[in-house]
C-alpha positions as a printed NumPy array, in Angstrom:
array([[-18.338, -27.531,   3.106],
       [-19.207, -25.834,   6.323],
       [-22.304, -22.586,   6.179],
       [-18.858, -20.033,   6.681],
       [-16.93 , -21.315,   3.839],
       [-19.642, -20.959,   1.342],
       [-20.704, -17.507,   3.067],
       [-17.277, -16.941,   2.566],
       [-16.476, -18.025,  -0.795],
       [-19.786, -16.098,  -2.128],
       [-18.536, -12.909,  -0.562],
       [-15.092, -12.716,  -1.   ],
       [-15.359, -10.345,  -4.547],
       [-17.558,  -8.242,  -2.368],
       [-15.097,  -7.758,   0.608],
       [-12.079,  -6.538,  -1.367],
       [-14.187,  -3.806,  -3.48 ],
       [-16.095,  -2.502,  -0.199],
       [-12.466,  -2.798,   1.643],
       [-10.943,  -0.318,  -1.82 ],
       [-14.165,   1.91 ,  -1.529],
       [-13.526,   2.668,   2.333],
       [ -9.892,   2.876,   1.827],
       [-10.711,   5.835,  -1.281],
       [-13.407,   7.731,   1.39 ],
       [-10.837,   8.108,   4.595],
       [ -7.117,   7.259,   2.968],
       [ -7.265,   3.903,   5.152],
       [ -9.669,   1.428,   5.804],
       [-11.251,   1.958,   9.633],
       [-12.287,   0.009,  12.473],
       [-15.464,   0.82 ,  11.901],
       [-15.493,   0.076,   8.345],
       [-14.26 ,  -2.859,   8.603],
       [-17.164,  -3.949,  11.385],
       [-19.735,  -2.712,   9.106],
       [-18.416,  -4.286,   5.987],
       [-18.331,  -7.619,   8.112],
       [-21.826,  -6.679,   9.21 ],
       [-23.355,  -6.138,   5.694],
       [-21.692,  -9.245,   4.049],
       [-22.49 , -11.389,   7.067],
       [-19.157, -12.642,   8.214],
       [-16.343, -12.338,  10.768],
       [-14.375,  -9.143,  11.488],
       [-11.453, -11.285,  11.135],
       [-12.724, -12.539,   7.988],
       [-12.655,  -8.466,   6.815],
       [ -9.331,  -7.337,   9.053],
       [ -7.449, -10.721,   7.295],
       [ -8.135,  -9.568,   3.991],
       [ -7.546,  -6.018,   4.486],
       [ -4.306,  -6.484,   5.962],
       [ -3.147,  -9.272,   3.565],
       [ -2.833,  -6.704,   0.583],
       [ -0.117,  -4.041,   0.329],
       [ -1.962,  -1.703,  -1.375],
       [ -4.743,  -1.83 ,   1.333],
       [ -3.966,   0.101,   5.   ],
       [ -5.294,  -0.592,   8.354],
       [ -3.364,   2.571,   9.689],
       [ -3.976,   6.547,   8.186],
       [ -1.643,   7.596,   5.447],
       [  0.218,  10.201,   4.432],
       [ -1.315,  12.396,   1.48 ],
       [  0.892,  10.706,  -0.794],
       [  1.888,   7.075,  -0.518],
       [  4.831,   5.485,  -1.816],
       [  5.6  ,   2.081,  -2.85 ],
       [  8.799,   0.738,  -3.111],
       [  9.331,  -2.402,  -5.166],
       [ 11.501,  -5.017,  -3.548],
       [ 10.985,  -7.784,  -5.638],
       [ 14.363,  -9.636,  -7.057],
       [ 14.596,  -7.104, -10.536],
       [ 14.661,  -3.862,  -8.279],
       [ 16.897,  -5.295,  -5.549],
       [ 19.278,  -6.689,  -8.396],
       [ 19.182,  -3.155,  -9.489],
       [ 20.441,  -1.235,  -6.277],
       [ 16.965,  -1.513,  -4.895],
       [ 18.295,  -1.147,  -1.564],
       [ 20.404,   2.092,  -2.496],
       [ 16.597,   3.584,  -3.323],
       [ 15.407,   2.228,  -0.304],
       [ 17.953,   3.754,   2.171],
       [ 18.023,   7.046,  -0.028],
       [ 14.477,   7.367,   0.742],
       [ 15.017,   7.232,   4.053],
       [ 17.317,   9.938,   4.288],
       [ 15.288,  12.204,   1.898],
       [ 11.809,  11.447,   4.051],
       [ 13.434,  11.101,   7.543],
       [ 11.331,   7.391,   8.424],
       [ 11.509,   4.278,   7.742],
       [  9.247,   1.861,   5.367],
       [  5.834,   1.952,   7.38 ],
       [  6.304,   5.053,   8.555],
       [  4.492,   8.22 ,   7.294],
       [  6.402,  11.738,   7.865],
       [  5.794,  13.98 ,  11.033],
       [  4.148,  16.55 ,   8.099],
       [  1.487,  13.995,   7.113],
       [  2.951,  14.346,   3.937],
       [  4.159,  11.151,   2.714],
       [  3.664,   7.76 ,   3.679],
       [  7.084,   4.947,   2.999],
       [  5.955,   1.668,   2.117],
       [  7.33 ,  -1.643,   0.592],
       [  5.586,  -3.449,  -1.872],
       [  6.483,  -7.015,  -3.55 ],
       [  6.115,  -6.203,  -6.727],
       [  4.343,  -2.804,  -8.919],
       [  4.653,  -4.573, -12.556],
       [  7.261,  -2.339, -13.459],
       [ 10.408,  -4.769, -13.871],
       [ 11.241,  -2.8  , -17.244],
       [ 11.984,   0.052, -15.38 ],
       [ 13.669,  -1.226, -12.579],
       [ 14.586,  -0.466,  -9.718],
       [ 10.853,   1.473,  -9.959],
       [  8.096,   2.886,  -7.03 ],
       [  4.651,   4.334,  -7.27 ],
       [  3.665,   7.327,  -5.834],
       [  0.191,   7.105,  -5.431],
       [ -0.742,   5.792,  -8.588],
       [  2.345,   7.539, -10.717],
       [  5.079,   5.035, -11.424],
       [  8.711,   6.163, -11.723],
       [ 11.005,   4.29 , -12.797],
       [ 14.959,   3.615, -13.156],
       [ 15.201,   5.69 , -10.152],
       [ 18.23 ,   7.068,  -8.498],
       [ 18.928,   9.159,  -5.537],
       [ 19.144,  12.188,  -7.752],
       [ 16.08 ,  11.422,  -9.57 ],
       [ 14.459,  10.82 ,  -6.502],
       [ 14.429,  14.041,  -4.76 ],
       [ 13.599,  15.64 ,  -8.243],
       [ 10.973,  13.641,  -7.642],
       [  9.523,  13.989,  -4.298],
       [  9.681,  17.872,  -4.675],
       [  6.63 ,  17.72 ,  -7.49 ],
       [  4.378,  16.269,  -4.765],
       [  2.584,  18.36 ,  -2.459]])
């Protein structure tokens, strides 16, 4: 096993909390953060920016105040996940990976939330709503500032 690996291997706990804790300062995890998180554990910047951008619920890129994820996994899409998807898109005016010209909300798609019980389902932030439908979805994103 090569120096990195085990370098690696001790740190790799380490990375993903100090990659949360920058994310929960700025809304997104920075350049700079990343460098100095690299710094501090004594590893690559790739090392940090491979990690960081590996994760769904981590961003690389500033967010909207309020984030929503969209479950695509198969019990959503088998449940007109892609009706929620394109509804959201009309509601929001951008796409998934887009945040709105307001800086309001941010349009993401995740694999899965753990809410197959409720499918199809999205988070908002960290409020899950469930068996969602178009309707129920703009009731929705008008309780979010």
């Amino acid at each position: 096993m090569t120096n990195k690996t085990t370098t690696l291997s001790k740190n790799q706990k380490l990375i993903l909390t100090l990659l949360q804790e920058a994310q929960q300062k700025t809304g997104f995890i920075s350049e700079e953060a990343m460098v100095g998180i690299a710094e501090s554990l004594g590893i690559s910047r790739s090392d940090v920016y491979g990690v960081a951008t590996f994760y769904s619920f981590l961003s690389v890129q500033p967010q909207g105040r309020n984030v929503i994820r969209i479950c695509k996994s198969l019990p959503c899409h088998l449940k007109n996940g892609q009706e929620i998807i394109e509804s959201l898109e009309k509601q929001l005016g951008v796409k998934p990976g887009e945040t709105t010209p307001d800086g309001k909300f941010s349009f993401t798609l995740t694999n899965c939330i753990g809410e197959c019980d409720q499918a199809p389902a999205m988070l908002i932030n960290d409020d899950v709503h469930g068996n969602l439908t178009p309707d129920k979805i703009a009731r929705i994103l008008k309780t979010y500032k």
